[in-house]
C-alpha positions in Angstrom: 147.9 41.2 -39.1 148.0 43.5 -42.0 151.8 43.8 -41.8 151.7 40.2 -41.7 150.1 39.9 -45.1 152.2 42.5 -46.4 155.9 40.3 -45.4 154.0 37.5 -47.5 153.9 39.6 -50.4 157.2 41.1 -50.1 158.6 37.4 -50.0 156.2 36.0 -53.0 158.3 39.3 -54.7 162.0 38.1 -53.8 161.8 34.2 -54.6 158.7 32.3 -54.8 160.1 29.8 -52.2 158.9 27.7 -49.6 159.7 29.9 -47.1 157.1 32.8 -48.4 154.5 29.8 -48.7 155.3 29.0 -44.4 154.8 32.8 -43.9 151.5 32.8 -46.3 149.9 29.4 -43.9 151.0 31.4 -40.6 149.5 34.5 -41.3 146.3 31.9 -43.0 145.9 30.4 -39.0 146.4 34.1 -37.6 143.4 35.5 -39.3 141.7 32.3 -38.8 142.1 33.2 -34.6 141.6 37.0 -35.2 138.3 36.3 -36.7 137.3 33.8 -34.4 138.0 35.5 -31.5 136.1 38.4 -33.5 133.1 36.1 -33.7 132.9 35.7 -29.8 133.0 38.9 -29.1 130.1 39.8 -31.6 128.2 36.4 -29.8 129.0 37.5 -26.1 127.9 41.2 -27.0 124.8 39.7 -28.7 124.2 37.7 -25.8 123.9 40.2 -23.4 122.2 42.6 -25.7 119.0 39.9 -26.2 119.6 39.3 -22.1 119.3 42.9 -21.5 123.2 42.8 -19.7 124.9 45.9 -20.5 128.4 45.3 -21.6 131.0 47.4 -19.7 133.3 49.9 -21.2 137.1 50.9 -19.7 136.5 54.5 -17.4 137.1 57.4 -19.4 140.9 58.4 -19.7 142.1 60.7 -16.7 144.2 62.7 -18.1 144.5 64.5 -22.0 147.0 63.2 -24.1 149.1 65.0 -26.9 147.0 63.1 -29.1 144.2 64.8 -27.6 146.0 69.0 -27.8 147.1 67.8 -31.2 143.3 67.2 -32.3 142.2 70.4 -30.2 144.4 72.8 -32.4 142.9 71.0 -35.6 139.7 71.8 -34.3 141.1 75.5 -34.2 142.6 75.8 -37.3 139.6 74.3 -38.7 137.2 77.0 -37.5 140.0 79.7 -38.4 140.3 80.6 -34.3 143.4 82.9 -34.2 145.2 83.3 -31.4 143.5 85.4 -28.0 143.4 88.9 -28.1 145.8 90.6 -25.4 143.3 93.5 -24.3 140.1 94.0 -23.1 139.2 96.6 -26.4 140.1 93.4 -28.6 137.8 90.6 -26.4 134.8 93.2 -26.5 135.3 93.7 -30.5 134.5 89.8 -30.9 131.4 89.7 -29.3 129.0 90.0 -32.3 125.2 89.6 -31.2 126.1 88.6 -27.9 124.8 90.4 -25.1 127.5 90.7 -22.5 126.2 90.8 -19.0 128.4 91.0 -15.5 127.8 88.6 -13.1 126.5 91.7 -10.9 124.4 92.6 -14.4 123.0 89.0 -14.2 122.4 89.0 -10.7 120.3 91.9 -10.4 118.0 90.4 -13.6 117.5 87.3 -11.7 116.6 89.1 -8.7 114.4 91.2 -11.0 112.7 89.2 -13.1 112.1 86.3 -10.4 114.9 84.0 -11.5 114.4 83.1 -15.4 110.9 82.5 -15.3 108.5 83.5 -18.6 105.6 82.7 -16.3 103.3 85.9 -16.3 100.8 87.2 -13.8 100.3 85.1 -10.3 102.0 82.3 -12.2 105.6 84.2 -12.6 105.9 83.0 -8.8 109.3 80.5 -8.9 108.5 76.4 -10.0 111.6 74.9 -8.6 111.8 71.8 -6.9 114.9 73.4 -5.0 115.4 77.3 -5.5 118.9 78.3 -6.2 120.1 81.9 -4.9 121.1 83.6 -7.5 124.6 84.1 -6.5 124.8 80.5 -7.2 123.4 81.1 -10.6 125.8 83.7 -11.9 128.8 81.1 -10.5 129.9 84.0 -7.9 131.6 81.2 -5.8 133.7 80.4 -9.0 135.8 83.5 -8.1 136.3 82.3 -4.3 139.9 80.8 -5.4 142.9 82.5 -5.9 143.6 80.5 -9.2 141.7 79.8 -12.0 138.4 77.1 -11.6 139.4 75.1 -14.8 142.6 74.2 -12.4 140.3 71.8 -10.7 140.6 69.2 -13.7 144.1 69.5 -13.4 144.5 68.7 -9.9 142.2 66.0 -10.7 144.3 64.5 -13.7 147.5 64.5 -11.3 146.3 63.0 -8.0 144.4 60.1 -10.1 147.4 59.4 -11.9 149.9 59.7 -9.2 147.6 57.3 -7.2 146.9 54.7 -9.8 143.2 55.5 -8.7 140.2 52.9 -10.2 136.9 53.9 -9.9 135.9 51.3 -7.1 138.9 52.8 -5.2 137.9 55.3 -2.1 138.7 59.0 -1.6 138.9 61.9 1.0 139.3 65.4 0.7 139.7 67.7 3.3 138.3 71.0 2.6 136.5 70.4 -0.6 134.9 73.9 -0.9 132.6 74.0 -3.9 134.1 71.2 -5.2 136.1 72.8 -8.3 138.0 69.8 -7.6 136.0 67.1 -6.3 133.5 67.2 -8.8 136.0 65.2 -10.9 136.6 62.4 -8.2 132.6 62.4 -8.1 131.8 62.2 -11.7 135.0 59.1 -12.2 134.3 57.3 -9.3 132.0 54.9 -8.5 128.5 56.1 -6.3 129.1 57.1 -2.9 133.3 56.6 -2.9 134.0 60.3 -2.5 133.9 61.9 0.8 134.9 65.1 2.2 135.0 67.5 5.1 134.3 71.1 4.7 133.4 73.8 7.4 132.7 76.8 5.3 128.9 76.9 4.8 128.7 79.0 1.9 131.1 76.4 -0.2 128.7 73.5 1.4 125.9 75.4 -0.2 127.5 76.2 -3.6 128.6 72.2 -3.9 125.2 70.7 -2.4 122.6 73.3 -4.5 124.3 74.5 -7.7 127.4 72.2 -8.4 126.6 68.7 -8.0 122.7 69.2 -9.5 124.3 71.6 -12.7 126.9 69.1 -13.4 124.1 66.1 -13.2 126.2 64.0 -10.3 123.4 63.8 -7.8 123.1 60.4 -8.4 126.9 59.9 -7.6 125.7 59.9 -3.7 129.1 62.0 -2.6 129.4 61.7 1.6 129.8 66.0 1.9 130.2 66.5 5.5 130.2 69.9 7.3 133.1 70.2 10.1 136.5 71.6 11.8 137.5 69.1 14.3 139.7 66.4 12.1 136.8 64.1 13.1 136.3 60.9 10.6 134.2 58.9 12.0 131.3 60.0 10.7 132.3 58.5 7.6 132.3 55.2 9.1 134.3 53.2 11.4 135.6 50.5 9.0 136.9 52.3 5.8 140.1 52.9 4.7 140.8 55.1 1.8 143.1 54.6 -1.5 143.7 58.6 -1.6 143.0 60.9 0.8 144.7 64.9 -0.3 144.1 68.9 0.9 144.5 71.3 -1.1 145.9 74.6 0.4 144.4 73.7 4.1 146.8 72.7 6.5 148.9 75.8 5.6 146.0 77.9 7.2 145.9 75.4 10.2 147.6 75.5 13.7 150.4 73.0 13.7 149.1 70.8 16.0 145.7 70.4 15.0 147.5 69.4 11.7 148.8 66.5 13.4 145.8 65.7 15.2 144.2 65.3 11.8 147.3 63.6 10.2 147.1 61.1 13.1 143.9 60.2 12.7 144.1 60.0 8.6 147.1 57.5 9.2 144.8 55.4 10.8 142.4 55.4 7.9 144.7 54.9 4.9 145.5 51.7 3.0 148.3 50.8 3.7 151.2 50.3 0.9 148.3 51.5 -1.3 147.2 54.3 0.1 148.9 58.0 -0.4 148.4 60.9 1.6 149.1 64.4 -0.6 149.1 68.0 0.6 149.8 71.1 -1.1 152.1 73.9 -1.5 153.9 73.6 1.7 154.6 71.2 4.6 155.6 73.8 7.5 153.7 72.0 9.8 156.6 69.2 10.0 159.6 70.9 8.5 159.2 73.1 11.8 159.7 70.7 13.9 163.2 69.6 11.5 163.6 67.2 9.9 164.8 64.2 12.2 162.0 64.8 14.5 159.1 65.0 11.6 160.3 61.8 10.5 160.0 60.3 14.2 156.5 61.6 14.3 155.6 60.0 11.5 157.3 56.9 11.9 155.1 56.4 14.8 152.0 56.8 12.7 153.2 54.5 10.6 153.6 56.9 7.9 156.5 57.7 5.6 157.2 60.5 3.5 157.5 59.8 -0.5 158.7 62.8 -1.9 157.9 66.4 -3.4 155.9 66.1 -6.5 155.3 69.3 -9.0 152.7 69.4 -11.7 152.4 71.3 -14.8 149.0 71.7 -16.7 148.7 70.5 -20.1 146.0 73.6 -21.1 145.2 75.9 -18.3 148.7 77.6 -16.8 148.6 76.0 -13.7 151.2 74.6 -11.7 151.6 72.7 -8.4 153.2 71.5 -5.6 152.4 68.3 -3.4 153.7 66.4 -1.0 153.2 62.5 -1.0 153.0 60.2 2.1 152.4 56.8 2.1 151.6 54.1 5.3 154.1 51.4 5.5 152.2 48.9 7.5 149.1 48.1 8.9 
């Protein structure tokens, strides 16, 4: 609109002509329909205000943007944060009336002190709804991965994207752990559309106790079941899911067992839609070679997309997946 306005002026400048006078009506009935259609939006938003109908926004974005690094180093530069230090001497010689603890350090005053309770006397006994070990507290479990847990956002960012995911759309993980990456899926999609299967039952109890009530996502409703036999059923009979992924599992799995599960995932994914991804490595079908991994999963119904790599935008990760995707019903 405003550039509009301004090639009427420009005109009006050159020769006062009929021409400019055309440009100055069309641009005239343009802000006529801007403001109008302004106006109804203003009514239908004051509409459902007086009804009490809350208007809904877009989902938050997925993924940063370099609009969004470009802000974050303003934000730096503002505050006058130089670059990291590059030794352990130099990290400790910033801390300025902090008191650093270890998480062993903060363990042991939890267990000493009763949690962080100020209660004195009989009443220093713990309040909690739920007590939460403290090795929950002091994010021990954060450690259990071999990369960093800010990585979680990434694979997050990737396997949304990559699936065109909406929030009404459903998802499976297998192997969730402690959820450093589900809890991502949970908080973006809608109530009860994540599910996964886990068997370890200290990650079960690290997702159900300290993850999902810290990160306020209770009332997400996530389907966390605890098992090893590639059973899905318990999900439910009739669903099919838009994206169903593992992260570093099958490559710790016997081959077969693999296929079991792939088998019975084919069955369960939209198909055309739907994508299957696994990372770091596909051994379980490149061993059988190549002609006879693409039998099998012909017969399933399944075909295999392509290797996909991913680069973080902020926290040095990097990844490998592999993408399937059912061809027919």
């Amino acid at each position: 609109m405003l550039q509009t306005m301004r090639s009427f002026s420009l005109a009006i400048s050159e020769d006062n002509s009929i021409r400019a006078m055309r440009r100055f009506l069309i641009a005239k009935e343009q802000m006529k329909a801007y403001l109008l259609h302004a106006g109804k939006v203003l009514d239908t938003m004051a509409i459902s205000a007086t009804k009490g109908i809350a208007t809904p926004r877009p989902p938050d974005p997925i993924s940063p943007t370099l609009a969004d690094v470009a802000w974050l180093k303003s934000q730096l530069a503002l505050n006058s944060i130089q670059e990291p230090p590059t030794s352990p001497a130099a990290w400790h010689s910033l801390r300025k009336g902090i008191n650093p603890r270890t998480r062993a350090q903060q363990l042991e005053d939890l267990r000493r002190f009763k949690g962080i309770s100020h209660y004195e006397g009989d009443d220093a006994d713990n309040h909690t709804a739920l007590p939460c070990p403290g090795e929950l507290l002091v994010e021990e479990h954060h450690s259990n991965y071999g990369e960093p847990w800010a990585g979680g956002r990434d694979v997050f960012a990737f396997l949304a994207t990559a699936a065109g995911l909406a929030p009404s759309d459903q998802v499976l993980e297998i192997g969730c752990g402690t959820l450093r990456v589900g809890l991502h899926f949970i908080r973006y999609l809608e109530e009860g559309r994540f599910h996964c299967l886990e068997r370890d039952e200290l990650s079960l109890m690290a997702a159900l106790r300290y993850e999902l009530p810290s990160q306020g996502l209770l009332h997400k409703r996530p389907l966390i079941l605890r098992g090893e036999d590639m059973e899905f059923d318990r999900f439910g009979t009739n669903i099919l899911y838009d994206l169903i992924y593992a992260s570093a599992v099958f490559l710790h799995m016997p081959d077969e067992l693999v296929w079991t599960g792939v088998q019975r995932l084919s069955e369960r994914l939209k198909p055309h839609k739907g994508r299957i991804f696994v990372s770091h490595n596909i051994k379980f079908c490149s061993r059988l070679g190549g002609e006879e991994c693409t039998k099998r999963l012909t017969r399933l119904g399944l075909e295999y997309v392509g290797k996909r790599t991913h680069d973080s935008f902020l926290f040095n990760h990097y990844e490998i997946w592999f993408e399937f995707r059912k061809t027919k019903a």
